[in-house]
SEVEX-495547 format. One record per residue: residue in three letters; x, y, z of N, C-alpha, C in turn. Coordinates in Angstrom, 2 decimals, m for minus. Each point is the difference from the previous one (the first is absolute). Last residue first. Layout:
N
r->ala | nx->X | ny->Y | nz->Z | cax->X | cay->Y | caz->Z | cx->X | cy->Y | cz->Z
...
END
This chain:
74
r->unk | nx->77.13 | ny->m18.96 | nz->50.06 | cax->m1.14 | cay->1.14 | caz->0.61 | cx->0.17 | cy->1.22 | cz->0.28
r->unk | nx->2.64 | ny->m4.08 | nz->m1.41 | cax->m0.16 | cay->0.87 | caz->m0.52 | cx->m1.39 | cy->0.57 | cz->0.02
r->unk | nx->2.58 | ny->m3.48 | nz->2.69 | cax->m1.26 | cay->m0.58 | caz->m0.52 | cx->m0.09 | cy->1.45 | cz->m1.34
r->unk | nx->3.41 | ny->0.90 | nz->2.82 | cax->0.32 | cay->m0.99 | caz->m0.60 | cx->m1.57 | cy->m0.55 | cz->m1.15
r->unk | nx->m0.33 | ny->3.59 | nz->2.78 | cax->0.56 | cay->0.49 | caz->m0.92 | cx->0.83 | cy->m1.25 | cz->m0.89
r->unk | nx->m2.54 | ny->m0.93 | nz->3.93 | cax->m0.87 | cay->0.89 | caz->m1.04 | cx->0.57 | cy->0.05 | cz->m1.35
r->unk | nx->2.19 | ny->m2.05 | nz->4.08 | cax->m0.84 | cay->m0.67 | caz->m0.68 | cx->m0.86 | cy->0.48 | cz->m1.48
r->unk | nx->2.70 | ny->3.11 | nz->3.20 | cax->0.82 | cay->m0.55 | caz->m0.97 | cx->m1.00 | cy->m1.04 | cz->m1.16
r->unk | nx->m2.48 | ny->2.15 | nz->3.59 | cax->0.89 | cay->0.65 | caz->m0.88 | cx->0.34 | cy->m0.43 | cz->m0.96
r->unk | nx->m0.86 | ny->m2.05 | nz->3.90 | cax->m1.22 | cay->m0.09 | caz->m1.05 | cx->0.35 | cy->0.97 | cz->m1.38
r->unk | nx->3.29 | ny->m0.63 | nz->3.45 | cax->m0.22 | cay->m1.01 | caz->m0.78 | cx->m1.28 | cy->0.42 | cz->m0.91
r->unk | nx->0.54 | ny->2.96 | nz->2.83 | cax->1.09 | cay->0.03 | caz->m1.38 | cx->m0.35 | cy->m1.00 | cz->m0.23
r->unk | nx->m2.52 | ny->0.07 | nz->3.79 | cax->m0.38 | cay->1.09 | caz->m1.35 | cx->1.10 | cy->m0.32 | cz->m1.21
r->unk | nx->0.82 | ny->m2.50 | nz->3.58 | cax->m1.42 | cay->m0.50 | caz->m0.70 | cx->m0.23 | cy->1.13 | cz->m1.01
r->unk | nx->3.65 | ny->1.64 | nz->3.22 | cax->0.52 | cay->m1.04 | caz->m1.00 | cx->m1.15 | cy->m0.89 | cz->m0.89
r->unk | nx->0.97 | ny->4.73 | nz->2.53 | cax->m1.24 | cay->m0.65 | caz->m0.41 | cx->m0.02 | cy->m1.27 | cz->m1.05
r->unk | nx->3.66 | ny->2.37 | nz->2.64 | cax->m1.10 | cay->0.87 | caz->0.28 | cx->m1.35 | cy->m0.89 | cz->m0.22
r->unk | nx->4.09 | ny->m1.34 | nz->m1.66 | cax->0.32 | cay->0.11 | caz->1.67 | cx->m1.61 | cy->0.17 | cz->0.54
r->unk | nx->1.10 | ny->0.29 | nz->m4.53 | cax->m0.16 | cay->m1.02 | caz->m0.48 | cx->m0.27 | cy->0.19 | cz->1.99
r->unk | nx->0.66 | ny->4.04 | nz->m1.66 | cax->m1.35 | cay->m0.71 | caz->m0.02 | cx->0.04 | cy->m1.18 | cz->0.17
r->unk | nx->4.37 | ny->1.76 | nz->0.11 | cax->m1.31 | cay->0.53 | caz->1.39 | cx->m1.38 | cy->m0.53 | cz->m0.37
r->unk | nx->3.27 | ny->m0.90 | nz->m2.87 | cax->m0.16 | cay->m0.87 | caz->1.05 | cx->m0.29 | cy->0.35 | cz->1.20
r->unk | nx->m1.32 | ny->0.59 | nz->m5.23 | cax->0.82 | cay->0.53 | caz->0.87 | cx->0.07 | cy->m0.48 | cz->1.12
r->unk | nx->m1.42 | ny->m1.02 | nz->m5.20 | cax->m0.26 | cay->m0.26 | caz->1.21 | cx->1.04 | cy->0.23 | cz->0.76
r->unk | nx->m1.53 | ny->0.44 | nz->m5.38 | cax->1.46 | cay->m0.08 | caz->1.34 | cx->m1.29 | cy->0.24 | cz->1.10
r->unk | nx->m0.09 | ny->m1.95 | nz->m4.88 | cax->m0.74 | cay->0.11 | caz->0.85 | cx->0.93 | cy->0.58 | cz->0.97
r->unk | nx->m0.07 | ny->m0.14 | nz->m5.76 | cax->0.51 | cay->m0.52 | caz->1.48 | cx->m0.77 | cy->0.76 | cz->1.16
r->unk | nx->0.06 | ny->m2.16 | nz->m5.58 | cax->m0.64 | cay->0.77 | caz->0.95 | cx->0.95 | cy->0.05 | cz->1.15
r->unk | nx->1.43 | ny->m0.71 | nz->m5.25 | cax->m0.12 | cay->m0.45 | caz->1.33 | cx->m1.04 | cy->1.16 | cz->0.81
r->unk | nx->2.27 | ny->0.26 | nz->m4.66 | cax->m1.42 | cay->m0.19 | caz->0.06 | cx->m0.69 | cy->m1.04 | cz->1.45
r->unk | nx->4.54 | ny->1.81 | nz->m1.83 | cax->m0.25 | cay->m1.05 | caz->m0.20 | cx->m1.31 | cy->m0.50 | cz->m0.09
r->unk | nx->1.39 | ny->4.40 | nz->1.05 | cax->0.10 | cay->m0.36 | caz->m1.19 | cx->0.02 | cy->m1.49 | cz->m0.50
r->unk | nx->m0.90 | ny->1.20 | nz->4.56 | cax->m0.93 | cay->0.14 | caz->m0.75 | cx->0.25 | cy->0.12 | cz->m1.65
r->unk | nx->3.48 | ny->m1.20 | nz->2.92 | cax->m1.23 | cay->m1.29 | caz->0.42 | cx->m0.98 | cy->0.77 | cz->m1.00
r->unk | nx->3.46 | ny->3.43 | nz->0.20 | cax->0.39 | cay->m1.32 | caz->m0.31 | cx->m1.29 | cy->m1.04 | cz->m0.18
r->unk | nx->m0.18 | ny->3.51 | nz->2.43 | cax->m0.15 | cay->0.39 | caz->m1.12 | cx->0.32 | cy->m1.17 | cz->m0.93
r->unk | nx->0.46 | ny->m0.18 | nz->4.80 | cax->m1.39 | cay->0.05 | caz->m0.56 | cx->m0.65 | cy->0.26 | cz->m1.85
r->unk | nx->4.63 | ny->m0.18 | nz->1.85 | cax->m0.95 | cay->m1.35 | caz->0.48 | cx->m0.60 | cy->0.09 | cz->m0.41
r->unk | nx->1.63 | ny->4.29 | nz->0.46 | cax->0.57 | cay->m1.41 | caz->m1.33 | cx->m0.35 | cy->m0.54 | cz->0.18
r->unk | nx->m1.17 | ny->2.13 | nz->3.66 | cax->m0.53 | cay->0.57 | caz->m1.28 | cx->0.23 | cy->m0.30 | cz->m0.99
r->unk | nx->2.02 | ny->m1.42 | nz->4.04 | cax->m0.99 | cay->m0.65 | caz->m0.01 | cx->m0.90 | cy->0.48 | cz->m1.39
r->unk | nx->4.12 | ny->2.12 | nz->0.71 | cax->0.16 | cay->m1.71 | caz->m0.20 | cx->m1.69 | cy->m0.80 | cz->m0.67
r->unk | nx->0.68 | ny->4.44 | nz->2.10 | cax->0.51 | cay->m0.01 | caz->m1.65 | cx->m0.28 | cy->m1.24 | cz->m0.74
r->unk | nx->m0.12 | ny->0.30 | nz->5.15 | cax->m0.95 | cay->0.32 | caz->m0.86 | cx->m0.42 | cy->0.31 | cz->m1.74
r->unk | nx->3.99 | ny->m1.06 | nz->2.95 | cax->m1.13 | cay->m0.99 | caz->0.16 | cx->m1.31 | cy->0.16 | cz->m1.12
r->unk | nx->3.66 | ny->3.72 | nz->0.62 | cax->m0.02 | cay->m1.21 | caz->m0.82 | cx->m1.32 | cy->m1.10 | cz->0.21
r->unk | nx->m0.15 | ny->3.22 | nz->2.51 | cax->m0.78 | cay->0.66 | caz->m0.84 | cx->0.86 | cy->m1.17 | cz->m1.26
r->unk | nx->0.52 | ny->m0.79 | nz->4.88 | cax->m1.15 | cay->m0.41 | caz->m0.38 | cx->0.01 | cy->0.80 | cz->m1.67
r->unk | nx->4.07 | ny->0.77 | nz->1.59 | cax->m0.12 | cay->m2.15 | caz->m0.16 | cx->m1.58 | cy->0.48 | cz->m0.25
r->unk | nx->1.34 | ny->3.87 | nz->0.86 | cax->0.48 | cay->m0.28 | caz->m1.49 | cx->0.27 | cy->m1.58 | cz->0.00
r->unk | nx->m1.66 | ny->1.98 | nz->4.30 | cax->m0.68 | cay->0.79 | caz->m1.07 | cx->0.01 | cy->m0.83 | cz->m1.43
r->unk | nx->3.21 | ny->m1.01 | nz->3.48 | cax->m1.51 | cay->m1.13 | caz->0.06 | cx->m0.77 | cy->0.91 | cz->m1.08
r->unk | nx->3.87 | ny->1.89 | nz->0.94 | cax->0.17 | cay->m1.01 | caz->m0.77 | cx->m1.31 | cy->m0.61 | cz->m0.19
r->unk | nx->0.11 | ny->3.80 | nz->2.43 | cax->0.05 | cay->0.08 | caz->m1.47 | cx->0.36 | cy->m0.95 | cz->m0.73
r->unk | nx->m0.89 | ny->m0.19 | nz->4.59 | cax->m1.36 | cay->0.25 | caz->m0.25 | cx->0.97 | cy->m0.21 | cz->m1.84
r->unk | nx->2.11 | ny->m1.08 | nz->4.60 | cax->0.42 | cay->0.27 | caz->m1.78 | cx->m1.24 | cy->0.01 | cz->m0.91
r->unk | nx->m2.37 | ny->m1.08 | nz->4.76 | cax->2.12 | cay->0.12 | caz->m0.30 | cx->0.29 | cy->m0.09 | cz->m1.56
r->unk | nx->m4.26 | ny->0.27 | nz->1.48 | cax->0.24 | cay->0.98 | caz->0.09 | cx->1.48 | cy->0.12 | cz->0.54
r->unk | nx->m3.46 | ny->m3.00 | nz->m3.28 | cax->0.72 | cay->m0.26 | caz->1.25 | cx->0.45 | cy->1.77 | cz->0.07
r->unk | nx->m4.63 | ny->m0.76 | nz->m3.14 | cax->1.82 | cay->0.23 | caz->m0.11 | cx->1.25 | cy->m0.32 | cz->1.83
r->unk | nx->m6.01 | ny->m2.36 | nz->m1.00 | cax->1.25 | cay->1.41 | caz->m0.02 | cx->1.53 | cy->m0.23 | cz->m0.01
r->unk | nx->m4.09 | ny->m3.26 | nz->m0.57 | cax->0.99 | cay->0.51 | caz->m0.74 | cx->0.49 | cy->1.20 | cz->m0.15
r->unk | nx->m2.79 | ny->m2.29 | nz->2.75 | cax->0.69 | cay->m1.11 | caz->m0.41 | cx->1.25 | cy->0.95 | cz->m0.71
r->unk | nx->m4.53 | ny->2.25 | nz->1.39 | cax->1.47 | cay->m0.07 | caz->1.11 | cx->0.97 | cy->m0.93 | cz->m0.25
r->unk | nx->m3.01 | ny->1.04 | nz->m4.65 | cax->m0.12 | cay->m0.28 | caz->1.36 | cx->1.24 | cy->0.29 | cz->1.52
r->unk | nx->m0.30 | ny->0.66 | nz->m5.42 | cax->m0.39 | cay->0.99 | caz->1.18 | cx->m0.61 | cy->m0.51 | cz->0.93
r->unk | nx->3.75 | ny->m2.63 | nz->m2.59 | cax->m1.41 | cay->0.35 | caz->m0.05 | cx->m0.15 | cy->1.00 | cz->0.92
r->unk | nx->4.78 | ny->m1.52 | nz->m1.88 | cax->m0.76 | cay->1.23 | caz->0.22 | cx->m1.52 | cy->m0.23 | cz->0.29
r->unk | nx->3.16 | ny->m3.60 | nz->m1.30 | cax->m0.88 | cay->0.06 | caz->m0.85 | cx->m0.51 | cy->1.71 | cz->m0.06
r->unk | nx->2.22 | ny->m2.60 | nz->3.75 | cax->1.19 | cay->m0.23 | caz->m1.35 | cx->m1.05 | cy->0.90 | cz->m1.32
r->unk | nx->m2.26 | ny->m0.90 | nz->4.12 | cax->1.13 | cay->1.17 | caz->0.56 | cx->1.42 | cy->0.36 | cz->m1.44
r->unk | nx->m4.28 | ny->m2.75 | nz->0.05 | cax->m0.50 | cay->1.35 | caz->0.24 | cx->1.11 | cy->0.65 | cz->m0.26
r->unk | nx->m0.39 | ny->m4.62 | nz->m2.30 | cax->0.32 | cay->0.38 | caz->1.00 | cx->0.32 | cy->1.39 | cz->0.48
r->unk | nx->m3.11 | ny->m2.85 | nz->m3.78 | cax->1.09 | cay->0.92 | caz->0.21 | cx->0.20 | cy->0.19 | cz->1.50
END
């Protein structure tokens, strides 16, 4: 997920502070969005992994090892 489209509580993903109320109601769709997704994949009986791209920035060997995990199903 990309911080700033996604809301993470990182510095990636604060609200711009021009037309704060649109960006408000683009991230809280986004987020609706991303909650169907999720709901969706698991009625299908999917796993999912999100990875954010401050961590991927921050500690890219860690996520990978991460991701590796959750693929290998660990």
């Amino acid at each position: 997920h990309g911080c700033f489209w996604h809301s993470h509580s990182c510095r990636g993903g604060r609200v711009p502070s021009s037309n704060p109320d649109y960006w408000a109601e683009k991230f809280k769709g986004n987020g609706s969005r991303d909650r169907r997704a999720e709901a969706a994949l698991s009625a299908m009986g999917w796993f999912r992994l999100v990875l954010w791209e401050c961590e991927i920035a921050r500690d890219l060997p860690g996520t990978v090892s991460r991701a590796v995990e959750f693929l290998e199903g660990k």
